[in-house]
C-alpha positions in Angstrom: 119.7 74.0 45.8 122.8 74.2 48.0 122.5 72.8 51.3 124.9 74.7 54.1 125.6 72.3 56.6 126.3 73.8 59.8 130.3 73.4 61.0 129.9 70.6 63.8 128.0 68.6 61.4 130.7 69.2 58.6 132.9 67.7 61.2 130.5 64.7 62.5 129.0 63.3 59.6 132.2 61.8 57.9 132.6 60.3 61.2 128.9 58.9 61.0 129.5 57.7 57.4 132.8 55.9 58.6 130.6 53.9 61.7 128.2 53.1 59.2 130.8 51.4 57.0 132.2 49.7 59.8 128.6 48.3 61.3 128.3 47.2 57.7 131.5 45.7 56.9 130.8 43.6 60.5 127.6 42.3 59.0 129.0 40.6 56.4 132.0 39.4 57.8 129.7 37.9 60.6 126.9 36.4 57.9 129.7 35.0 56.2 132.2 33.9 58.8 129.9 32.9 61.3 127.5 29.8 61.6 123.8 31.7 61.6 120.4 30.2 60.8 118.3 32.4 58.2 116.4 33.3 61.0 119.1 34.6 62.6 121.0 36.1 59.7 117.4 38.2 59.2 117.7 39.4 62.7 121.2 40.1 62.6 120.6 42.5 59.2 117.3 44.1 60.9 118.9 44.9 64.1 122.2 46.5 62.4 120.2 48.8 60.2 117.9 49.6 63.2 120.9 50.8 64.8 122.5 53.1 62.3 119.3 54.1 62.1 119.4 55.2 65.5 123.1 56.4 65.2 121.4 58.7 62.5 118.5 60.6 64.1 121.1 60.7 67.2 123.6 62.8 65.0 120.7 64.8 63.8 119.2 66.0 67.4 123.1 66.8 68.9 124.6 68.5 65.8 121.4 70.1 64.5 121.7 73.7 64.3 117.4 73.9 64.3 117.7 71.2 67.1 116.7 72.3 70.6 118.8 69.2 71.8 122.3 70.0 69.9 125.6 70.3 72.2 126.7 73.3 73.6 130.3 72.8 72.1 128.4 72.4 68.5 126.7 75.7 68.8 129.9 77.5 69.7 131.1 75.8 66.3 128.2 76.5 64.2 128.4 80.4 65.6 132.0 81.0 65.4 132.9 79.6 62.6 131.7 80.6 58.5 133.2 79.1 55.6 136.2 77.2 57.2 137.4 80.6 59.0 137.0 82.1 61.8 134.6 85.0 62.3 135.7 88.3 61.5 133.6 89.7 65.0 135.3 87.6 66.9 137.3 89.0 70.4 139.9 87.2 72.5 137.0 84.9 74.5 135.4 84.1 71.9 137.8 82.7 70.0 139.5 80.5 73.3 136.3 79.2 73.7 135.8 78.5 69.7 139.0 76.2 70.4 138.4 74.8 73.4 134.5 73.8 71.8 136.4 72.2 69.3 138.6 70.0 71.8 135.9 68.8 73.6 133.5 68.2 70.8 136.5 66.4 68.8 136.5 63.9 72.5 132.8 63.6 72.4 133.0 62.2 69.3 135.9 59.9 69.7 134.4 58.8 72.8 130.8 58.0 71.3 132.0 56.3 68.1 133.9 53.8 69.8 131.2 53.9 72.8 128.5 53.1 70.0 130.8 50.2 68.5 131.3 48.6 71.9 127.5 48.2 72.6 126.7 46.7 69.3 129.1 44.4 69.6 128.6 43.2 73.1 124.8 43.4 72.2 125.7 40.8 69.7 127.6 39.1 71.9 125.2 38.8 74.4 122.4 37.5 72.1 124.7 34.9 71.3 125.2 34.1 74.5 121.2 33.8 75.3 120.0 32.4 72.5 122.4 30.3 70.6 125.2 27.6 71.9 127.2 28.3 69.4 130.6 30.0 71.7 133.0 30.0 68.6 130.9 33.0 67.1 130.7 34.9 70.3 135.1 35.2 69.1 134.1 35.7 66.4 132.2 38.8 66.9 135.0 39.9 69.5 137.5 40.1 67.0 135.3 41.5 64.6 134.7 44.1 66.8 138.0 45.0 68.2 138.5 45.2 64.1 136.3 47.9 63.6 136.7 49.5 67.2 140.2 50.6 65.5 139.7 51.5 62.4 136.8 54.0 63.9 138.1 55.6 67.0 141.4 56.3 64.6 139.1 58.0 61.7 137.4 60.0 64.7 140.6 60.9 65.9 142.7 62.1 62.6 139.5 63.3 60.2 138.4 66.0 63.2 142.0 67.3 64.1 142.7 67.6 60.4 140.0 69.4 59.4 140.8 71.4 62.4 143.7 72.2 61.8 144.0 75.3 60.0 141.0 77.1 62.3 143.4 75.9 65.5 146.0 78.0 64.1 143.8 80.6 63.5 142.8 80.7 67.1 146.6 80.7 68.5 147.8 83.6 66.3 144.7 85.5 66.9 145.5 85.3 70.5 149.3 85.5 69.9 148.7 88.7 68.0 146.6 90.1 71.0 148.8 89.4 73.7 147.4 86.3 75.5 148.7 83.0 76.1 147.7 80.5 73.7 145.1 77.6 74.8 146.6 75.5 76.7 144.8 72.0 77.6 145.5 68.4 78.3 146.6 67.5 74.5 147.6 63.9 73.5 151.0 63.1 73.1 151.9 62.2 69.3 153.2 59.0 70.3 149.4 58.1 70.4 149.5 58.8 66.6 152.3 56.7 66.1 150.8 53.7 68.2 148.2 53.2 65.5 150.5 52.4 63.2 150.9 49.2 65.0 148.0 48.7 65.9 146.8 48.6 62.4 149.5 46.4 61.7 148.1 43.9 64.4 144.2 45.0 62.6 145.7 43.3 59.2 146.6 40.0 61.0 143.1 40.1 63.0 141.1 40.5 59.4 143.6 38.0 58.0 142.5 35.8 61.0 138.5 36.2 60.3 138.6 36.0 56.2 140.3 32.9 56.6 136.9 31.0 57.9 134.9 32.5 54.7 134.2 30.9 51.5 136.1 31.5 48.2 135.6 34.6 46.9 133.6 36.2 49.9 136.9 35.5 51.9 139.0 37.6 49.5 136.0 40.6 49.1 136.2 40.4 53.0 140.6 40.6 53.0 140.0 43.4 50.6 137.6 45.8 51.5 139.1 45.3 55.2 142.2 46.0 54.2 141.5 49.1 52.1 139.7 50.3 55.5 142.7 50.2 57.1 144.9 51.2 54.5 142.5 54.5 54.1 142.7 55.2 57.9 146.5 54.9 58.0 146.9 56.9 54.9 144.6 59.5 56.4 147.2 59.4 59.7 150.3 59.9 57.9 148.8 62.8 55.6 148.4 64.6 59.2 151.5 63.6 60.7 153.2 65.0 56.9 151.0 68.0 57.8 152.2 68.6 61.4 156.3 68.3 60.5 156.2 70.3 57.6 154.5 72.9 60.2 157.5 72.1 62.6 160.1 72.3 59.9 158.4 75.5 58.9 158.9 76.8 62.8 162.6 76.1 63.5 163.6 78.1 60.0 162.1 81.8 61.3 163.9 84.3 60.3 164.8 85.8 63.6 166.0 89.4 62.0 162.8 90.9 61.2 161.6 94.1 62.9 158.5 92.5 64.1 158.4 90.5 67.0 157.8 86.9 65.5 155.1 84.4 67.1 155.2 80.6 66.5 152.1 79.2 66.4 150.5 75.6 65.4 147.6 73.9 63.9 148.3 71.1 65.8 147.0 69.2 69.1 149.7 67.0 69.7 151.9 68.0 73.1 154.9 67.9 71.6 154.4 70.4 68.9 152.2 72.7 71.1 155.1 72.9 73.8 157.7 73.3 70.3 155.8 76.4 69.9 155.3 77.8 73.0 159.2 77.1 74.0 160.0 79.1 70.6 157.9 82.0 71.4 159.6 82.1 74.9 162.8 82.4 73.1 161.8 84.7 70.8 159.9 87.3 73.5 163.3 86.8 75.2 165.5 87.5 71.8 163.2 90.7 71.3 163.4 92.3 74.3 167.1 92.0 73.9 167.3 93.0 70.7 165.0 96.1 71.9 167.7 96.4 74.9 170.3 96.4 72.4 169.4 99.1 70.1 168.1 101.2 72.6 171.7 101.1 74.7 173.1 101.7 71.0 171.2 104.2 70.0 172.0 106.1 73.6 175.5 105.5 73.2 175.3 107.1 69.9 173.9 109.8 71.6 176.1 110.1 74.2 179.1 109.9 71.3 177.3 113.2 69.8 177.3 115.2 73.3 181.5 113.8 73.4 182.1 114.6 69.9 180.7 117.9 70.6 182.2 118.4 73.6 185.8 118.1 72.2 185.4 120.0 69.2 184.7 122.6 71.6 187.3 122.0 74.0 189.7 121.9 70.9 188.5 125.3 69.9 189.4 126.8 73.3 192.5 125.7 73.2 193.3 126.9 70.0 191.9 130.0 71.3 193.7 129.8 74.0 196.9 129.0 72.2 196.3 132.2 69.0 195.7 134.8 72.7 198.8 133.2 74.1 200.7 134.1 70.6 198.9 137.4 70.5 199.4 138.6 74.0 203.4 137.3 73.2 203.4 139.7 70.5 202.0 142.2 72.4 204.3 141.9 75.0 207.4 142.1 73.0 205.7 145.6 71.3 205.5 146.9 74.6 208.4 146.3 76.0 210.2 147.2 72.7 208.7 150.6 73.0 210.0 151.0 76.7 213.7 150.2 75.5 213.2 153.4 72.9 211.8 155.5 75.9 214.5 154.5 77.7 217.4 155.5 74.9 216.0 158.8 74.4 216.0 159.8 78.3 
C-alpha cells in the first residue's frame, strides 16, 4: 500500500525526524555527561520521550490534510501542489499565494523547531534548578542545548528552501510568463547562510567541550555522532548554496539574441539572488523594447528607401524622357526649318 503524504507534511516531517534526533542525542549526552541519580536519569528519559511524543501528535493535527486543525498555509500547499509541481489549474493568485504559503509555512517551522528546543531545554534547566543543587549540570544542559538549537533551526532552514526550490521557480516564471511582477517579500540575506558555517565551526568546539566530561568510549560515540550531525547539516548547506550559484552562473550567460523576450527567474529565497534576477529582467525588458525600437525604425527606413528608390527610378526615367523629346523635337526642328530653306530657293 502506498501512502501519499500530503505536500506540507512532505516538507515537515524530515524536520520532525531531525528534532527527534537532536532531543535524543541531548539525552545521552546529558545521562552521560551529567551527574544524575537513577531516579533522575528515569525521569529525564520519560519526560524526553513524552515530549516528542507530543511534538508528534502536534505535527499531526497542523499538517494533517484530514485534520480540522491544520494551518492555513499547509492547505494552500496540500491544494496547489501534486507530485512536486505545481498544479496545471492554477491562475496568477493562486500561484502567488502557493509561494507566499510556502514562505510563511517554511518560518513557522523554523520558528517552532527551535521554539520547541528552547522550552525543553530550559524545562530541564529549571528542574535542575528546583530540585537538585547540582549548578554545573544546569551548563551543562545550556550548552547542550545551544548545541542542538543549531544544528535544528539550520536543518529547518536549508531542507524546506531546498525542497522548495524548484516549485519557487515555478511560481516566478509562471508569473513572469503572465506579465506580473514576481513575489516579492522580506527574504533573508545569504549572508545568513554563510554565518552558519561559523557557527558550526564554534558547534564542533562546544561538543568537543561536553564529550570531554564522558567516559571512554561513550565520550567518543558522543564526539562522533555529534559531529556527523553537524557535518550532515553543513553538507546539506553547501549542496544549496552549489545549487543557488550554478542557478546564478546559469543567469548571467543568457543568450540575449533570441527573438523571445527572455525572463530571469530563481528558485531561490535569498535577497541577493532574488534582486540578481529581478535587476536582469529590468535590463532585459529595457534591451527588448530597444531591440523592438530598433527593428521597427529599421524596417521603416527600409520602407522609406523603397518609396526613394522608387521615386528616382522614376525621376530618372523623366529625364531621360525628357532628354530623347529634347533630341526628338531637335531633329524636328532642323526638318522644319530645312524644308523652309527649300521653299525659300524655289521662290
Amino acid at each position: 500500500m502506498k501512502f501519499n503524504f500530503s505536500y506540507s507534511f512532505r516538507l515537515s516531517y524530515p524536520v520532525l525526524i531531525w528534532e527527534i534526533a537532536c532531543i535524543l542525542f541531548m539525552l545521552v549526552a546529558l545521562l552521560n555527561i551529567g551527574t544524575f541519580s537513577s531516579d533522575e536519569k528515569t525521569l529525564l528519559t520519560n519526560f524526553s520521550l513524552l515530549y516528542i511524543l507530543g511534538n508528534i501528535i502536534y505535527l499531526i493535527i497542523k499538517d494533517s490534510r484530514y485534520s480540522r486543525f491544520v494551518l492555513p498555509q499547509a492547505k494552500v500547499l496540500n491544494d496547489n501542489i501534486v507530485q512536486e509541481k505545481l498544479s496545471q489549474e492554477l491562475d496568477s493568485a493562486k500561484v502567488s499565494d502557493t509561494f507566499i504559503a510556502f514562505f510563511d509555512y517554511s518560518k513557522k517551522c523554523t520558528s517552532y523547531a527551535l521554539i520547541s528546543i528552547v522550552i525543553f531545554t530550559f524545562s530541564i534547566c529549571y528542574w535542575q534548578f528546583i530540585y537538585s543543587d547540582n549548578s554545573f549540570n544546569i551548563i551543562l544542559t545550556l550548552f547542550t542545548g545551544i548545541l542542538i538549537s543549531s544544528l535544528l533551526s539550520g536543518f529547518s532552514i536549508f531542507f524546506p528552501q531546498l525542497k522548495f526550490f524548484s516549485i519557487a521557480r515555478q511560481c516566478r516564471d509562471y508569473l513572469s510568463s503572465k506579465g506580473r511582477c514576481p513575489i516579492e517579500s522580506n527574504f533573508q540575506s545569504i549572508r545568513v547562510k554563510f554565518f552558519f558555517l561559523l557557527i558550526f565551526f564554534l558547534d564542533t568546539l562546544i561538543l568537543y567541550f561536553l564529550s570531554s566530561y564522558a567516559t571512554y568510549p561513550i565520550s567518543i560515540i558522543i564526539y562522533l555522532t555529534g559531529l556527523f550531525m553537524i557535518i550532515f547539516d553543513t553538507l546539506l548547506l553547501l549542496f544549496y548554496l552549489e545549487k543557488a550559484f550554478d542557478e546564478f552562473f546559469d543567469l548571467t550567460k543568457f543568450n540575449f539574441d533570441n527573438t523571445d523576450l527572455p525572463i530571469f527567474s530563481t528558485g531561490s529565497l535569498d535577497k541577493e539572488f532574488v534582486n540578481l534576477a529581478k535587476f536582469l529582467n529590468e535590463i532585459s525588458i529595457q534591451l527588448y523594447f530597444f531591440k523592438e525600437k530598433t527593428l521597427a525604425s529599421e524596417k521603416e527606413m527600409g520602407n522609406r528607401m523603397e518609396e526613394l528608390e522608387r521615386f528616382f527610378d522614376l525621376t530618372i526615367e523623366r529625364e531621360e524622357r525628357m532628354i530623347q523629346l529634347k533630341k526628338e523635337n531637335a531633329v524636328l526642328r532642323e526638318k522644319i526649318n530645312g524644308n523652309k530653306i527649300i521653299k525659300d530657293e524655289k521662290k
